[in-house]
TIRO-2110 file (N, C-alpha, C; in Angstrom, 1 decimal):
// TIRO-2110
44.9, 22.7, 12.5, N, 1, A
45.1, 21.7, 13.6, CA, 1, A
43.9, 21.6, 14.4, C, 1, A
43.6, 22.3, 15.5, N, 2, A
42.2, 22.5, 15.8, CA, 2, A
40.8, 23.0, 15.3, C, 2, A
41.0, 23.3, 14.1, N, 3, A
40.2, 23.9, 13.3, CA, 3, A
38.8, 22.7, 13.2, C, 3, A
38.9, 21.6, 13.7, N, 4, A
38.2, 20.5, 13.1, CA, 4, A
37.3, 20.6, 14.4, C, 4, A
37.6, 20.7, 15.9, N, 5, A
36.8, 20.8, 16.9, CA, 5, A
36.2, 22.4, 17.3, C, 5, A
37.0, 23.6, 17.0, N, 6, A
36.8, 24.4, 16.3, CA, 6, A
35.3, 25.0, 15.5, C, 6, A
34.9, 24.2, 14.7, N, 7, A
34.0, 24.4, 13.7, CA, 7, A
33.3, 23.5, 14.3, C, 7, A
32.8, 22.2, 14.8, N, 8, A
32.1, 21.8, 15.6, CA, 8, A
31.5, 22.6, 16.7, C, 8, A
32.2, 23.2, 17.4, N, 9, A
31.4, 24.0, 18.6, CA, 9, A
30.9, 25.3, 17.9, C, 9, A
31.1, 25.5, 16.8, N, 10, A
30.5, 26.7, 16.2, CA, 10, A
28.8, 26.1, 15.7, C, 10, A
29.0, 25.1, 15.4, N, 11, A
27.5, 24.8, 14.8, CA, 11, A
26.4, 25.0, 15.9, C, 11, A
26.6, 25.1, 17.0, N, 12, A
25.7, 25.2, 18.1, CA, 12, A
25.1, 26.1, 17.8, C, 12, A
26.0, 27.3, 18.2, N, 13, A
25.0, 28.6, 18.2, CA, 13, A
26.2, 29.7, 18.7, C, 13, A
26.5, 30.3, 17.0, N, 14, A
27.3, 31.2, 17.0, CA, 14, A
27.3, 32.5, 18.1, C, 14, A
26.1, 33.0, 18.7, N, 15, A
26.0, 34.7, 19.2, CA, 15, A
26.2, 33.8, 20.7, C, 15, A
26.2, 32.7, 20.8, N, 16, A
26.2, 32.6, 22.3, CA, 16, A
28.1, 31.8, 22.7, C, 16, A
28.7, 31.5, 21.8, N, 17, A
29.9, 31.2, 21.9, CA, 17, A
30.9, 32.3, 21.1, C, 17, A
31.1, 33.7, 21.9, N, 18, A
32.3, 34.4, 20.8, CA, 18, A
33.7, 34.1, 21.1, C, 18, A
34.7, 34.6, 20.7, N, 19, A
35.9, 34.3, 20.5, CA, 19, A
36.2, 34.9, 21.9, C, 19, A
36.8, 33.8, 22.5, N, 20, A
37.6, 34.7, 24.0, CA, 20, A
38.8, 35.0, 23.5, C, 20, A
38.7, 36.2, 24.6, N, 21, A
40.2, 36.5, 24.3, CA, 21, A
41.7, 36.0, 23.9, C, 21, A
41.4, 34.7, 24.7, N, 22, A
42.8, 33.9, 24.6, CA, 22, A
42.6, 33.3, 23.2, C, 22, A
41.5, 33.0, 22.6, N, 23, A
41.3, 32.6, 21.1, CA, 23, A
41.8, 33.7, 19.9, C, 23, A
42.1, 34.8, 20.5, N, 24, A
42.0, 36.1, 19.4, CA, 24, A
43.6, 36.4, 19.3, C, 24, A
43.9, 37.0, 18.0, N, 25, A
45.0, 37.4, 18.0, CA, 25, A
45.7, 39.0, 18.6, C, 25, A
46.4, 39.0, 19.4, N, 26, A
47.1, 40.3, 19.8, CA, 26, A
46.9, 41.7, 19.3, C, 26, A
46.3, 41.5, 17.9, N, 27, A
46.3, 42.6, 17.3, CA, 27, A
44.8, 42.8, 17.6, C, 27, A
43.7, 41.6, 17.3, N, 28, A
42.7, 41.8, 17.5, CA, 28, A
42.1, 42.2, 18.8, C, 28, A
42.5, 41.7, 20.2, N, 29, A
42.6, 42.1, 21.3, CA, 29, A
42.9, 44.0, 21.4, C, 29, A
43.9, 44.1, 20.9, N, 30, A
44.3, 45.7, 21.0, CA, 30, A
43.3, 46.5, 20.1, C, 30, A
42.8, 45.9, 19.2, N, 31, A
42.0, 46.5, 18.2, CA, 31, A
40.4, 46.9, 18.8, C, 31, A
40.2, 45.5, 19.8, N, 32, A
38.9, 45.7, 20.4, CA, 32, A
39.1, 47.1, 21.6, C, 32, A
39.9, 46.9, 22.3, N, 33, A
40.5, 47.6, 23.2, CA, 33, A
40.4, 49.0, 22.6, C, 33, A
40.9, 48.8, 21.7, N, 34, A
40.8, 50.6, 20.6, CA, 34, A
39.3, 51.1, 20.2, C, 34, A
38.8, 50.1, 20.2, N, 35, A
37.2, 50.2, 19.9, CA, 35, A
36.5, 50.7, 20.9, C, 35, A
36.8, 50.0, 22.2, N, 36, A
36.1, 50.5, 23.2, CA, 36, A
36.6, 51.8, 24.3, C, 36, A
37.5, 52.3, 23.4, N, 37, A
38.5, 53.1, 24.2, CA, 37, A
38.8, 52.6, 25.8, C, 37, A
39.4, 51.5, 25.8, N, 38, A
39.6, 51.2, 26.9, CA, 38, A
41.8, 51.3, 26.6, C, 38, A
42.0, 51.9, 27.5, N, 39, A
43.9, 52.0, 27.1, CA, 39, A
44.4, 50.8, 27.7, C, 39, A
45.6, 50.6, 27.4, N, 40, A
45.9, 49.2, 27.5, CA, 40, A
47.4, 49.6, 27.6, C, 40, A
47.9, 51.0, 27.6, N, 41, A
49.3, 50.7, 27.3, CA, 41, A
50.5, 50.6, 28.8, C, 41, A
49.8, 50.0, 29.8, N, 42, A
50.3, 49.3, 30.9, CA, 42, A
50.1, 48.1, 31.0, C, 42, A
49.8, 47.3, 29.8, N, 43, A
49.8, 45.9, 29.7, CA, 43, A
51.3, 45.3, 28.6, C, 43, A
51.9, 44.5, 29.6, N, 44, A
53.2, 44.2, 28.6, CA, 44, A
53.4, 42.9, 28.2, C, 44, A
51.7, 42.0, 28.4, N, 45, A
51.9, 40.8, 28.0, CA, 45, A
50.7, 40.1, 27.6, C, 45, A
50.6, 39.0, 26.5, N, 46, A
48.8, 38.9, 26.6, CA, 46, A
48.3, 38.6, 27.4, C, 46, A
48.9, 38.1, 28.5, N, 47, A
47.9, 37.6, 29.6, CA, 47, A
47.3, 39.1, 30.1, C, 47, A
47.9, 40.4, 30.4, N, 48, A
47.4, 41.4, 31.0, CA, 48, A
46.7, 41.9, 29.8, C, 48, A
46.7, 41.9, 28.8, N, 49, A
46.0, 42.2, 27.7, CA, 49, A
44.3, 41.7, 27.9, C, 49, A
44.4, 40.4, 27.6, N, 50, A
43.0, 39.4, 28.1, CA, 50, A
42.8, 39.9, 29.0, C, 50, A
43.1, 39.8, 29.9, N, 51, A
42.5, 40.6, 31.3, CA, 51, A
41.7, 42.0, 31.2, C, 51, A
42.6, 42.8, 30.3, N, 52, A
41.8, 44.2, 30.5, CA, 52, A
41.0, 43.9, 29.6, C, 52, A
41.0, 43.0, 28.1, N, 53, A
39.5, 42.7, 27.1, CA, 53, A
38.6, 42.2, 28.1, C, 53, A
38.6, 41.9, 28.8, N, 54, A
37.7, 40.7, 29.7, CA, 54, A
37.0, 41.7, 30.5, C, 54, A
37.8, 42.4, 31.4, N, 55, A
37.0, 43.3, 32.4, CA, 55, A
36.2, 44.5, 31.5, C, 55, A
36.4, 44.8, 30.0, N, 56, A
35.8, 45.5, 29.3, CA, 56, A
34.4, 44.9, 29.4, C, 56, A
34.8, 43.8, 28.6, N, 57, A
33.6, 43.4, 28.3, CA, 57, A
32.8, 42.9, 29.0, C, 57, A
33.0, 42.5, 30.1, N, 58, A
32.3, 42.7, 31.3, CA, 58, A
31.5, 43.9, 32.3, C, 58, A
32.4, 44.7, 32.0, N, 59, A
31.5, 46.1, 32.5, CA, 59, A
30.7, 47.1, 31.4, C, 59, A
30.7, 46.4, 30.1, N, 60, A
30.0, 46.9, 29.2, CA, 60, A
30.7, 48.0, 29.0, C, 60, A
32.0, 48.5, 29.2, N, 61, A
32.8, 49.6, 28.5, CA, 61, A
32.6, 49.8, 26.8, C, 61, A
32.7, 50.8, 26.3, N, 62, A
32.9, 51.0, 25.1, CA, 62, A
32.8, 52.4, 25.2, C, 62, A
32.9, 52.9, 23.7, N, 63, A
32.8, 54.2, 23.1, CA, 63, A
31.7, 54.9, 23.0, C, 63, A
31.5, 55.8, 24.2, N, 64, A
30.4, 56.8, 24.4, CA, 64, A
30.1, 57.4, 23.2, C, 64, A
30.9, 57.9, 22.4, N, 65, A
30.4, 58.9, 21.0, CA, 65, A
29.7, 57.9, 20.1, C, 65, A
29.4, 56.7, 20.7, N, 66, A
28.1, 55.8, 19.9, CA, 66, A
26.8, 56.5, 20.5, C, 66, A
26.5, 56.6, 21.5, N, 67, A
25.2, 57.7, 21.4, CA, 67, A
25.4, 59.3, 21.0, C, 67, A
26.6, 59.5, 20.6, N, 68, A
26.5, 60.8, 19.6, CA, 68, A
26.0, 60.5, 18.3, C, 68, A
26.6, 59.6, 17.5, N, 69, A
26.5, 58.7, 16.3, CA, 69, A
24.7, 58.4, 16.3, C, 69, A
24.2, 57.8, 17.5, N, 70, A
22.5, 57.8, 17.4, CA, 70, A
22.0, 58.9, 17.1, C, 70, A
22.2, 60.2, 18.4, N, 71, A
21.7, 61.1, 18.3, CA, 71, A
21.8, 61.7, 16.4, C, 71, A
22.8, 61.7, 16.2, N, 72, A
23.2, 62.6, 14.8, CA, 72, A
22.1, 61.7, 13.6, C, 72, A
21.9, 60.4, 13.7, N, 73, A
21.0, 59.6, 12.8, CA, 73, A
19.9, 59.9, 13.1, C, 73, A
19.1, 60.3, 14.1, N, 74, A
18.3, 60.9, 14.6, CA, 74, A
17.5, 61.9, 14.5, C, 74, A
18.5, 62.4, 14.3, N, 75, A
18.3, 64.0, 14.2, CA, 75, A
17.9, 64.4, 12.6, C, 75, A
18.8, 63.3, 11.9, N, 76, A
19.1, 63.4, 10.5, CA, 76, A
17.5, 62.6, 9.7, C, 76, A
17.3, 61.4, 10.7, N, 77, A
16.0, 61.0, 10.1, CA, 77, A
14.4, 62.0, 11.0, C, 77, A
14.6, 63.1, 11.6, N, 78, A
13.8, 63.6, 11.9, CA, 78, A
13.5, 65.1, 10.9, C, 78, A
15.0, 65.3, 10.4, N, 79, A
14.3, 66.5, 9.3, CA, 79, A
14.1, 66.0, 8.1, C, 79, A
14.5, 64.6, 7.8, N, 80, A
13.9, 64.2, 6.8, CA, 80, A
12.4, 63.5, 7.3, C, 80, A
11.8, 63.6, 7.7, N, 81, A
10.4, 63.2, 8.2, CA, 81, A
10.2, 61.4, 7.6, C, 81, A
10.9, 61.3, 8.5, N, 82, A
11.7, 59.5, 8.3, CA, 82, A
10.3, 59.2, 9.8, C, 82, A
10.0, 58.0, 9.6, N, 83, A
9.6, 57.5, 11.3, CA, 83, A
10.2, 57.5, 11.8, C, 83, A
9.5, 57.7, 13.1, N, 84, A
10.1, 57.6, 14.7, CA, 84, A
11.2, 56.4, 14.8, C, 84, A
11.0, 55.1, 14.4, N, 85, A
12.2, 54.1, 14.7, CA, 85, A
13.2, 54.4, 13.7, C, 85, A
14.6, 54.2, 14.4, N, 86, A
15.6, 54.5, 13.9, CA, 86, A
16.3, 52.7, 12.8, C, 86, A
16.2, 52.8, 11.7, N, 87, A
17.2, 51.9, 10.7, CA, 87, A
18.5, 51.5, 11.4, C, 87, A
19.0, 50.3, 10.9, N, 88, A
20.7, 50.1, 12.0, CA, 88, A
21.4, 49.5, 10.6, C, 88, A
22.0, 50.6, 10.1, N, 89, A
22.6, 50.1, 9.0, CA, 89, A
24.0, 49.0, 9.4, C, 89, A
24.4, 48.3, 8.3, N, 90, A
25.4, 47.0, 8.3, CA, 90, A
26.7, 47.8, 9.0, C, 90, A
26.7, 49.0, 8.2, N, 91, A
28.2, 49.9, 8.8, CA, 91, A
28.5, 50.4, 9.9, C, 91, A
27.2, 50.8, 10.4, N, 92, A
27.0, 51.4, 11.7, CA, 92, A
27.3, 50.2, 12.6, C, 92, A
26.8, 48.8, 12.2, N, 93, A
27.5, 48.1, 13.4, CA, 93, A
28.4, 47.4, 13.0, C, 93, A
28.9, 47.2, 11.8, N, 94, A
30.4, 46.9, 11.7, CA, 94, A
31.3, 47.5, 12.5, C, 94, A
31.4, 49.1, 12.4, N, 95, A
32.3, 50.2, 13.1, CA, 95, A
32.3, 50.0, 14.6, C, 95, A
31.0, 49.3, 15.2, N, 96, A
30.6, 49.4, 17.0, CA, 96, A
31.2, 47.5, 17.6, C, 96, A
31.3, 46.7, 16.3, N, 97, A
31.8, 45.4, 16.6, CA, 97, A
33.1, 45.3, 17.2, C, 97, A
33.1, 44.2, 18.4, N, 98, A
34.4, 44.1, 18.9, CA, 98, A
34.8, 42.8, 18.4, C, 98, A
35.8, 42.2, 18.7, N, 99, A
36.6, 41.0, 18.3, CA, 99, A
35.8, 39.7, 18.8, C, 99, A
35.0, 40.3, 19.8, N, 100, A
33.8, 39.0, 20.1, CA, 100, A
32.6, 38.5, 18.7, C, 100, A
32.4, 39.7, 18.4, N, 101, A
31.3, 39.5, 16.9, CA, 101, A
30.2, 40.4, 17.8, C, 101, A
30.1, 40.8, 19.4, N, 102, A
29.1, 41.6, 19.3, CA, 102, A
29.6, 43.3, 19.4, C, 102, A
28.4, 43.8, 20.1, N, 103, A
28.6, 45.1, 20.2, CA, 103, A
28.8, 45.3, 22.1, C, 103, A
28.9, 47.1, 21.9, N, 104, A
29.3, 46.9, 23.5, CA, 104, A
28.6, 45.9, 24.4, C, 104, A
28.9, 45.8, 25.4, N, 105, A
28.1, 45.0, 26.8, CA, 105, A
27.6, 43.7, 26.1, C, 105, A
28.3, 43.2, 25.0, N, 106, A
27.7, 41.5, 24.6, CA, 106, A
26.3, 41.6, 24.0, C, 106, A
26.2, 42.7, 23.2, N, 107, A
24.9, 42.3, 22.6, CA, 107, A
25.1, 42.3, 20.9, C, 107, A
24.2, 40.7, 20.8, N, 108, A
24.2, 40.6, 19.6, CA, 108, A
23.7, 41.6, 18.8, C, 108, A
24.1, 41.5, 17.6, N, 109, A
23.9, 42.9, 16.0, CA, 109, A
22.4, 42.6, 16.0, C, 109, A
22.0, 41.5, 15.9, N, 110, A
20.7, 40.9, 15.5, CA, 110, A
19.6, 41.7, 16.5, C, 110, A
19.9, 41.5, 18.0, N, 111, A
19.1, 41.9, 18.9, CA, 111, A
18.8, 43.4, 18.8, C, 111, A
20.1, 44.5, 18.6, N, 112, A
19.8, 45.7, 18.0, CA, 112, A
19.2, 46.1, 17.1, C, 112, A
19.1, 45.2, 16.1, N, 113, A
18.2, 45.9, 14.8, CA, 113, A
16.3, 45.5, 15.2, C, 113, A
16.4, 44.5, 16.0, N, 114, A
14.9, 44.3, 16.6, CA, 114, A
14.8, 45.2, 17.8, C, 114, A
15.6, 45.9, 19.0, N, 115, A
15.6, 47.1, 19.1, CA, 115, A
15.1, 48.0, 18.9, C, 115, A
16.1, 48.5, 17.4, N, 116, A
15.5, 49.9, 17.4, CA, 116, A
14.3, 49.6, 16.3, C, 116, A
13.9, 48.6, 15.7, N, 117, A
12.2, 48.7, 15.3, CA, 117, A
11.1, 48.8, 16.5, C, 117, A
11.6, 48.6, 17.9, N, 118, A
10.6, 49.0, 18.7, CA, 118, A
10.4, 50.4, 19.5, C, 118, A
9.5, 50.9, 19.1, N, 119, A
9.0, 52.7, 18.9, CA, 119, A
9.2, 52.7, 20.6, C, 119, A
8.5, 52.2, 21.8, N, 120, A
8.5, 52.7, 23.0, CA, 120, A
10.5, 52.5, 23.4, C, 120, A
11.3, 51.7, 22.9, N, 121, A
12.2, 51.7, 23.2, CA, 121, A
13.2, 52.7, 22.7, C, 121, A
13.1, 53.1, 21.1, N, 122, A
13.6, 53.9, 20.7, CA, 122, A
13.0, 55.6, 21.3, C, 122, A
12.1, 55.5, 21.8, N, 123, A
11.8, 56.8, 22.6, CA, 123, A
12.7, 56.9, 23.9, C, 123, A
12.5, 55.3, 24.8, N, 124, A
13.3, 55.8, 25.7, CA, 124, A
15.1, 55.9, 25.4, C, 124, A
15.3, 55.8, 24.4, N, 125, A
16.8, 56.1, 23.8, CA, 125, A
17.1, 57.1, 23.6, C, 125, A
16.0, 57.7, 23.1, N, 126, A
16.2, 59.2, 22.9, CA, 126, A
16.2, 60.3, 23.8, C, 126, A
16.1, 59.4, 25.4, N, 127, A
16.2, 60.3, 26.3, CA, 127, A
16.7, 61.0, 26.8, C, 127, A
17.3, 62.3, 27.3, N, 128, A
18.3, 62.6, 27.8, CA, 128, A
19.2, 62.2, 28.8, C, 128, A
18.1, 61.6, 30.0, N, 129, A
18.6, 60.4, 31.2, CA, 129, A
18.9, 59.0, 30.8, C, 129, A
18.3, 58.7, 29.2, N, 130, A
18.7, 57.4, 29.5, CA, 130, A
20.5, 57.8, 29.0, C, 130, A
20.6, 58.5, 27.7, N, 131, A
21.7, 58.6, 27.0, CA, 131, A
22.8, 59.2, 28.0, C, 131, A
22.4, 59.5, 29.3, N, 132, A
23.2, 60.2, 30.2, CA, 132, A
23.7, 58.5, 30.8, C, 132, A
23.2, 58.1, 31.3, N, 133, A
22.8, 56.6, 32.0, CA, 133, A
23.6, 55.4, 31.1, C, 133, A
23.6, 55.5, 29.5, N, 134, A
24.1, 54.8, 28.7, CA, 134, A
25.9, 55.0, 28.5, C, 134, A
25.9, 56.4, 28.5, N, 135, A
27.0, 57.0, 28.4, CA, 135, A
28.1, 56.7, 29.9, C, 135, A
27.7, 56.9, 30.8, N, 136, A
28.1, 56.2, 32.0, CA, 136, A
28.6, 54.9, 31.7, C, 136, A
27.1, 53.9, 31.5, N, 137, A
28.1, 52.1, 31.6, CA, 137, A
29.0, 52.0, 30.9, C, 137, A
28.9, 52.7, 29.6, N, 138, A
30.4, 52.5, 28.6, CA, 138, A
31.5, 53.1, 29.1, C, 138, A
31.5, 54.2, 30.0, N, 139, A
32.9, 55.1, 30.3, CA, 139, A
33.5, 54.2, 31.9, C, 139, A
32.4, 54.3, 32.2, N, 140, A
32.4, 53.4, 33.9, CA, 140, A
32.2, 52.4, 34.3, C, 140, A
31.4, 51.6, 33.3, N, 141, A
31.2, 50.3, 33.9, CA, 141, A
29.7, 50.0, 34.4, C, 141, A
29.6, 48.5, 35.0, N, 142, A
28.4, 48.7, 35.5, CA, 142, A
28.5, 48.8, 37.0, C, 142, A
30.0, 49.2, 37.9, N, 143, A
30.0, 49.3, 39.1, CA, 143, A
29.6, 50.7, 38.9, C, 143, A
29.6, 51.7, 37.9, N, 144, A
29.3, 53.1, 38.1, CA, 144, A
27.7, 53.4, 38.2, C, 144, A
27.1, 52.4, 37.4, N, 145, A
26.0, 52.2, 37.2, CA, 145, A
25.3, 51.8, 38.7, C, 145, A
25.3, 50.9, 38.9, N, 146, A
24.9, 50.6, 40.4, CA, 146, A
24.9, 51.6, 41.7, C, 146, A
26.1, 52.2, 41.4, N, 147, A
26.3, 53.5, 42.1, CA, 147, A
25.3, 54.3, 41.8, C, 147, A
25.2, 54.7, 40.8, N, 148, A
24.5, 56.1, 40.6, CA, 148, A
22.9, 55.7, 40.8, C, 148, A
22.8, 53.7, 40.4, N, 149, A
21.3, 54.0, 40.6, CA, 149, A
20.8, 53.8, 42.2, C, 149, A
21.9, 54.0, 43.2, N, 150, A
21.2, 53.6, 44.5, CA, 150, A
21.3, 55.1, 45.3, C, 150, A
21.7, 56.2, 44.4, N, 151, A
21.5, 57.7, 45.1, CA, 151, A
20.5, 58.5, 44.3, C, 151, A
20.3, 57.8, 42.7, N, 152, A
19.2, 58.5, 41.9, CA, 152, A
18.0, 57.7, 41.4, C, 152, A
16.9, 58.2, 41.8, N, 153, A
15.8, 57.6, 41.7, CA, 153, A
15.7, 57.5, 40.1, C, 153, A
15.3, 58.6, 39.6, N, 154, A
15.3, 58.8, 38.2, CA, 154, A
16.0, 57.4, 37.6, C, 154, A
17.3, 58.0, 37.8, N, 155, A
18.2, 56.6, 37.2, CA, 155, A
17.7, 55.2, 37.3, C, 155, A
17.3, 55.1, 38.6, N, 156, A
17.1, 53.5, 38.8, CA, 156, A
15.4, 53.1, 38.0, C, 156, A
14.5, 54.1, 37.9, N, 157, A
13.3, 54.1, 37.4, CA, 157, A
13.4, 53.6, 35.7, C, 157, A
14.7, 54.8, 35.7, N, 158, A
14.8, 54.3, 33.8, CA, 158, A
15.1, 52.6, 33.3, C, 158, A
16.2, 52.2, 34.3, N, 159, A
17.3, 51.0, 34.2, CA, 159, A
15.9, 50.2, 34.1, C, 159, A
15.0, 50.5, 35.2, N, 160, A
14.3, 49.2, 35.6, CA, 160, A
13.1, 49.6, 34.6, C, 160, A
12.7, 50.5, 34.1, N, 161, A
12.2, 50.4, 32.9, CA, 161, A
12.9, 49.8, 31.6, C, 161, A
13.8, 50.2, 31.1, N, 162, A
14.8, 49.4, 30.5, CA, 162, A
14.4, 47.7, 30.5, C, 162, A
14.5, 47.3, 31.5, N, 163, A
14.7, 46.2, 32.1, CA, 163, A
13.5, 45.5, 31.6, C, 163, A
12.6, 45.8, 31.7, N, 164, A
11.3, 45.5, 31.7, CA, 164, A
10.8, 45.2, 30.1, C, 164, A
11.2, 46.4, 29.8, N, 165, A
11.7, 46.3, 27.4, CA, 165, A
12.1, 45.1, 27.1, C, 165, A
13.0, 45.3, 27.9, N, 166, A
14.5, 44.1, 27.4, CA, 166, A
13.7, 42.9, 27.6, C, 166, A
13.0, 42.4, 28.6, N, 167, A
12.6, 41.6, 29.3, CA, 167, A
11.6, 40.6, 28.4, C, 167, A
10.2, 41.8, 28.0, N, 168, A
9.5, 41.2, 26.8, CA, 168, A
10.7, 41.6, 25.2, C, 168, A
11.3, 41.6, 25.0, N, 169, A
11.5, 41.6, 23.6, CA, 169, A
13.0, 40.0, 23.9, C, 169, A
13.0, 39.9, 25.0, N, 170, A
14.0, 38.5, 25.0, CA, 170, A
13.0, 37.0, 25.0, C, 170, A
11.9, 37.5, 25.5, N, 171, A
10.7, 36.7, 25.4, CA, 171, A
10.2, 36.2, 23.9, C, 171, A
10.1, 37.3, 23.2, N, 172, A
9.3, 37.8, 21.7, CA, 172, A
10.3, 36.4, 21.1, C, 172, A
11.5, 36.5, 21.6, N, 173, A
12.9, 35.9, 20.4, CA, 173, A
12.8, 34.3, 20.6, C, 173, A
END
């Protein structure tokens, strides 16, 4: 029925139109929700459903044991005497995809695998503050984030180095 207007707004530019919530099916909503370990089971309608997808994906929630998952590839391409940048296999971000088509905090698949080919970025990934700092926005948000970087210097040094990565490689694209 709508599938004809639908596929018209898709030809634009797929990574920057994903499926809103209210576009997705109930199961899919819950499924994202399960992805990003965010609970849901005080929502008893889809409108409070969309709501908690929405505030997820807006504070960049998701599932911290994805920088366990790094660290373990990591670790695994370092005794095999693999280079420093880390590969982003198809599965690894299948498994991290939410019902939007991206990964936590709205980032496209595409943007990640140009990521981790850059060596100064994959260094600072491997840090112990950033992965402490990373692990935070997913569990907390980015009001936790803000918090911690206006009482920790460190913190705010990394973000805004971060920032600065991100900055030239959105350039590069």
């Amino acid at each position: 029925m709508g599938s004809s207007t639908d596929d018209n707004a898709d030809d634009d530019d797929d990574d920057d139109a994903p499926p809103l919530p209210g576009q997705m099916k109930i199961s899919e909503i819950k499924s994202e929700l399960d992805l990003r370990k965010v609970s849901y089971s005080d929502c008893f309608d889809r409108e409070s459903l969309e709501c908690r997808l929405n505030d997820a994906r807006a504070s960049g929630k998701a599932d911290p044991s994805i920088i366990d998952e790094f660290n373990k590839r990591n670790l695994e391409a370092t005794f095999e005497g693999k280079k420093k940048t880390l590969e982003v296999s198809e599965d690894m971000i299948a498994n991290s995809l939410g019902g939007d088509g991206t990964l936590p905090g709205g980032m496209p698949p595409e943007m990640l695998k140009a990521m981790m080919g850059d060596e100064e970025l994959v260094a600072m990934l491997r840090s112990p503050k950033m992965q402490e700092i990373m692990k935070l926005v997913m569990s907390g948000g980015q009001e936790e984030l803000e918090k911690l970087m206006a009482v920790d210097k460190e913190t705010y040094e990394c973000v805004t180095k971060l920032n600065q990565i991100m900055g030239k490689m959105n350039q590069m694209q």
